[in-house]
N, C-alpha and C positions, 0 to 999 in steps of 0.2 A: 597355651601357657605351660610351660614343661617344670614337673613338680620334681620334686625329690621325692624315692620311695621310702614309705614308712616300715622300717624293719618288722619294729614292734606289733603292728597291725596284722605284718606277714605273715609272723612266725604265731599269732595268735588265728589269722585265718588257715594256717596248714594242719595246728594240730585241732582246729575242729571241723575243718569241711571236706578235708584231703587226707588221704591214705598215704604214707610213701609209695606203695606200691602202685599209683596210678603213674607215677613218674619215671618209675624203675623199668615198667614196663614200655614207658613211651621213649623212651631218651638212656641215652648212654654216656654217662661222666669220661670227658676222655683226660687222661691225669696231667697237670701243668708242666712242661719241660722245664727244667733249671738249668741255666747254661752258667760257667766260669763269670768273674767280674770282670767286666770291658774296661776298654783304654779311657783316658779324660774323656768328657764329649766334644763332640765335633762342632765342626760349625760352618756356615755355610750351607752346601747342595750335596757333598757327598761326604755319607756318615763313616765317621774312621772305623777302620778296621771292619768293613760290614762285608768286603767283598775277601779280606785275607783268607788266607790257611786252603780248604778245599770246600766250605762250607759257605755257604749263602746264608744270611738271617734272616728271617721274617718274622715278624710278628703276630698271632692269631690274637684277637679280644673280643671275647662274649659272654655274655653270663651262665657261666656253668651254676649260681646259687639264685633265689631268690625268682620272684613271680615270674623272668622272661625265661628262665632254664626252660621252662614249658618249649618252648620254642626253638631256641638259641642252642641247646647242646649238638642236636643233631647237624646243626649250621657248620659245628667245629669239627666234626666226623666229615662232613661231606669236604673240606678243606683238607684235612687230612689225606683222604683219600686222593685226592689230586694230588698232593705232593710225593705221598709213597708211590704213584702211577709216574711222573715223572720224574723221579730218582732213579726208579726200577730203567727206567729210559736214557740216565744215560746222565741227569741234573738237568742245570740251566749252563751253557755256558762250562762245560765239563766239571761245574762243582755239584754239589748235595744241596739241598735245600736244609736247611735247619728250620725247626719253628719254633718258637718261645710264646706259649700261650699263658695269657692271662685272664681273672675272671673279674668281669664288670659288676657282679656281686648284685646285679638289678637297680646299682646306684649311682646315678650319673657324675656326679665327683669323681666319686673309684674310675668311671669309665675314664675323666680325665688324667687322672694322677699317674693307672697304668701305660696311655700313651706317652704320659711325658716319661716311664720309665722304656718303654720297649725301645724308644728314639734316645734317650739320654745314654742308659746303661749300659742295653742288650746291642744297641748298634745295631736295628736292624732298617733294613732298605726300604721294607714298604711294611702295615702292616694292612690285615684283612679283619674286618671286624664292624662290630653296634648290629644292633635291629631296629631297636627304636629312634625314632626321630630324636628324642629326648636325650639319648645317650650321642648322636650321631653330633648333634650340637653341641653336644658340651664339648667334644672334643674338637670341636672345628678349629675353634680358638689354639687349640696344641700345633694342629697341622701348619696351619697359617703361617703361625709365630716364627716357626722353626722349620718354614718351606719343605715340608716332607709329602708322605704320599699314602692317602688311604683309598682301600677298595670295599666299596657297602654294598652289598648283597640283598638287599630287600626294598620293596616297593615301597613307595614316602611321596610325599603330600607336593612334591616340587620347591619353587619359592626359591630356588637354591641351584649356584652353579660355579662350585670349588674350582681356581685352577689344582688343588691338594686334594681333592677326590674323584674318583673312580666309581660311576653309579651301575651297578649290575643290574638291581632290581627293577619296573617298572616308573617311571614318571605315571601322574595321573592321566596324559590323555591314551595310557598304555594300561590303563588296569580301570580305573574310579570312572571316568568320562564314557567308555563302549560298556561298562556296566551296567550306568544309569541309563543311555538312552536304552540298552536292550529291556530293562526293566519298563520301561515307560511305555514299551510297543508291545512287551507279552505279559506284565503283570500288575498293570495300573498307575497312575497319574500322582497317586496320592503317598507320600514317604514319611516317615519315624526314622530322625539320626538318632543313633546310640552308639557312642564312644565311648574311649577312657580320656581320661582329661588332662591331655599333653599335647602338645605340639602337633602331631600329626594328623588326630581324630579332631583336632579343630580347623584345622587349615584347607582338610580332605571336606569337611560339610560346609567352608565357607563357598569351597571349590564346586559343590554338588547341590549347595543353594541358588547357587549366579544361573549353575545348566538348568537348573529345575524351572525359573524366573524364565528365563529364555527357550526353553522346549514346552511351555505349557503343564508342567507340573506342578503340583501342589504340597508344597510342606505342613506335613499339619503338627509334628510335635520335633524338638531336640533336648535331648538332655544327655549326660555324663557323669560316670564316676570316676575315684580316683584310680588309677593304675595297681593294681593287684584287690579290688576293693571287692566284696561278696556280696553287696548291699544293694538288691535289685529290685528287689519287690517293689519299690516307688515305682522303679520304669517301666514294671510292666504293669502296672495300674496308670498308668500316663495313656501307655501305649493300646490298652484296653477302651480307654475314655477316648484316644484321638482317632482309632479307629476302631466304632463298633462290631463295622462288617465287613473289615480287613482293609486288609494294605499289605506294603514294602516298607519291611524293615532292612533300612542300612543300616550295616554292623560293622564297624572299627575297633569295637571292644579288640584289648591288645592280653595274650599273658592268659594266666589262669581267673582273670577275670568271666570269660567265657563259658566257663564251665557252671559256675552258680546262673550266669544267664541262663542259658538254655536248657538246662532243668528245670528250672521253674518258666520258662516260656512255654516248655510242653506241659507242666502241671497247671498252667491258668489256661490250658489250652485252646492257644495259639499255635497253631498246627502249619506248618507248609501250605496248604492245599489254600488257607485262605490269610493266611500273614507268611507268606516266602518273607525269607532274610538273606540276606546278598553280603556274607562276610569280605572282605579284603584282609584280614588277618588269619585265616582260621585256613589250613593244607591237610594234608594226610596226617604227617603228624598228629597236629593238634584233634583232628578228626577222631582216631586213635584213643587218643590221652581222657578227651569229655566223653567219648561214647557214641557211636553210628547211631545207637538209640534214640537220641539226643536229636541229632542235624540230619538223618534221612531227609531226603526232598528239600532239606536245604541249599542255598547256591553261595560261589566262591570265585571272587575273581582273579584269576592268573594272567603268566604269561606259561606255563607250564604246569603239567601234571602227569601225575605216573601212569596216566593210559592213554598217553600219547605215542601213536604209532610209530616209529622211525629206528634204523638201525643206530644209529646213537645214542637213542635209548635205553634201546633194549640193553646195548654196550653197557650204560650207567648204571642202569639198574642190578643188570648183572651183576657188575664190580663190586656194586653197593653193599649188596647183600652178602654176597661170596666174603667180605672183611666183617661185614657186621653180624650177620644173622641172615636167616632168611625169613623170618618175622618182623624186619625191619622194614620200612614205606621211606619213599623218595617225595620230594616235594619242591614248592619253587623256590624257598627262598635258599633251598640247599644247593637245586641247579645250578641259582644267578652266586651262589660262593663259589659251588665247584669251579665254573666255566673263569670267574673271574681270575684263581690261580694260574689257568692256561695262557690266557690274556696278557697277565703282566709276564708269563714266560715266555710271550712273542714277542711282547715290545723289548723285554733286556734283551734278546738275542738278535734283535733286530737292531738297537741300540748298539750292541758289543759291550753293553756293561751294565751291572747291578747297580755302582755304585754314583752314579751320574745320573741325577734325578731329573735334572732338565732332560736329557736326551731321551730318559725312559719316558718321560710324559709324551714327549712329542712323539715317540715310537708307537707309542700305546693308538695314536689317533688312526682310526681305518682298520685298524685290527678286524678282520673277520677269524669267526670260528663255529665248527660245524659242533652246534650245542644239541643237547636232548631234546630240547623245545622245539630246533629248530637254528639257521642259520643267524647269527649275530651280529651286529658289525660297532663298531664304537665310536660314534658321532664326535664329530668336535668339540661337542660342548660337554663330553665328557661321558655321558647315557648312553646305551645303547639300543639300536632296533630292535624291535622285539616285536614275537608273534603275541597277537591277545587272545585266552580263549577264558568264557563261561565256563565251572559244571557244576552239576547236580549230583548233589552227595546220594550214595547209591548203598544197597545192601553189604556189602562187603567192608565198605569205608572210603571206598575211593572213591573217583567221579567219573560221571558220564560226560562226556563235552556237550555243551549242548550249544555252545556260539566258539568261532574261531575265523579268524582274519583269514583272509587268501593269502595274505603275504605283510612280511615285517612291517611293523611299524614304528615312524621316527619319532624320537623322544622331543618331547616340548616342554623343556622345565619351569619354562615361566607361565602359568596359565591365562590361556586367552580367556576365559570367561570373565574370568577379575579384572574389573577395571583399571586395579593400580597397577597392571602387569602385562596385561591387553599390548601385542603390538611388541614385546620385548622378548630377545634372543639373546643365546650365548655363541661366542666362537671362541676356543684358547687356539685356534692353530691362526691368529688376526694379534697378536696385540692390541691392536686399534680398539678392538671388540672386546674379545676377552669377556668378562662374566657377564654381562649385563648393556645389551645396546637397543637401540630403538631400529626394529628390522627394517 
């Protein structure tokens, strides 16, 4: 169910359970570009005036305000970053990249209203942007409507297979599915879901109830709050009562919701050694921002982390820091941003134009790219392979790998666990196929 955020609730949970300064330190505001006012809008497949003059437009959207900034700011640093790396190179296509970022404010409306301005107004080609499922849908209906082109960056629940999006981040049998079976063979049969209550933390435990039914696993509690909500102490009196003498807790909690969690999961202590909790939302970053004090010996499921060995890397990291800080931590969902700028700067050049979205789409399919995580490549149905790895939140903040695939894996956006989905693929390089076929 994807809520609308409660401002009022927000701004009344920041000034009493958060500091600025817990944010200041974690994330860096990067300031919205303003660009001139664009020609009529377009219409059709190629936005007017997106490829004139020397400049290329793009679009960034994420929430620099409100409960996801937790997250989302650094998202727009690592984007950033890519494009001053490939201007410094030469553009796309001998132009400049321009970006025109806007802030999804934490409210899925907003998330809509700015895409239909980046595509109306700003004229721009693709844009890069959402975290949340919640935000990612609202805008779906913009792209649709007005055949344009978005690229999402972070792992989501599946369910879903856009010919108008570009999914960087993990599909669940790429993140949620090697999670739960690795849970179920090194840390017990028995799970506690705890979400937030939107779209994705619902769809991810319909998705990790069907595996749990089917591997022998046991659910013994689920519950949710709202999306920025502080109000936990229920769940972990739930989670006390469902598991006296421990368990796995799955964690989808999304946002600075996390933070009043696991403070008080360590104060009613529920400690790691005998309640592990297995985030999908929670990186370096956010790791950072609530406190290593906090998630020590907790576990996190990626398809990348910053102590991942590889000269691409090291490369990322480097760059990362050398522009930001060197206090600053790299994470996945900034990776699957980063890489996906590269991405769409191989299919326009492969393409020979920005402004021809069918052609970029179709360029975009097969795309391989030698990522931090590891090698890439961009499946038909839109996703791409991805390496999977476990870790273990560690003293420093980062993680220890403690599970990792030999080798890529292909994205499956319809889940085979689920019955009503069992059995169904995507192809956009088939018409015939296209979003939705019975394999």
């Amino acid at each position: 169910m994807t809520k609308r955020f409660d401002r009022r609730k927000f701004i009344l949970y920041s000034s009493a359970t958060l500091t600025s300064s817990l944010f200041l330190k974690a994330c860096r505001t990067p300031t919205p570009t303003t660009t001139p006012a664009a020609s009529p809008t377009s219409t059709g497949n190629t936005p007017a005036a997106a490829g004139g003059g020397n400049t290329i437009k793009v679009g960034i959207l994420h929430s620099l305000s409100g409960t996801m900034s937790i997250s989302e700011k650094s998202v727009v640093d690592a984007e950033q970053l890519a494009i001053e790396e490939i201007n410094k190179a030469g553009g796309v296509l001998g132009k400049q990249i321009e970006a025109v970022i806007e802030d999804g404010n934490s409210d899925w409306p907003t998330f809509a209203e700015k895409a239909k301005k980046l595509i109306d107004q700003d004229k721009v080609v693709a844009v890069f942007g959402c975290w949340t499922s919640a935000s990612r849908k609202a805008v779906l209906p913009v792209f649709e409507e007005k055949n344009h082109m978005l690229w999402y960056p972070v792992q989501y629940e599946g369910q879903e297979c856009s010919k108008n999006i570009f999914y960087t981040g993990a599909a669940p049998n790429q993140q949620i599915e090697p999670a739960v079976d690795w849970l179920l063979e090194n840390k017990g049969k028995k799970f506690f879901l705890v979400g937030s209550d939107y779209v994705f933390p619902r769809t991810a435990n319909t998705i990790i109830k069907a595996q749990l039914a089917a591997k022998g696993g046991e659910l013994v509690g689920e519950d949710y709050i709202p999306l920025g909500g502080t109000e936990v102490t229920p769940i972990i009196t739930k989670i006390k009562a469902a598991l006296p003498d421990g368990g796995v807790i799955f964690n989808s909690l999304n946002g600075d919701s996390n933070v009043a969690f696991f403070k008080q999961l360590q104060g009613a202590g529920l400690g790691p050694d005998k309640y592990p909790s297995m985030s999908v939302s929670i990186a370096e970053e956010e790791v950072k921002a609530i406190g290593v004090e906090y998630l020590k010996g907790h576990y996190a499921a990626w398809n990348y982390f910053m102590t991942v060995e590889s000269p691409a890397n090291t490369k990322f990291v480097e760059a990362f820091k050398a522009k930001y800080g060197n206090e600053r931590v790299t994470n996945d969902p900034m990776e699957a941003a980063y890489i996906m700028v590269y991405l769409w700067k191989q299919a326009v050049e492969k393409a020979g134009t920005a402004d021809d979205l069918e052609k970029v789409r179709a360029a975009a399919l097969g795309q391989t790219f030698d990522a931090p995580g590891g090698t890439v490549t961009m499946d038909v149905n839109h996703h791409l392979s991805k390496f999977v790895r476990l870790g273990e939140v560690r003293e420093d903040g980062l993680f220890n790998i403690a599970f990792a695939t030999p080798e890529a894996v292909k994205p499956v956006p319809w889940n085979q666990f689920v019955a009503e989905t069992k059995g169904f693929a995507c192809d956009w390089s088939d018409p015939a196929k296209g979003g939705k076929f019975q394999a």
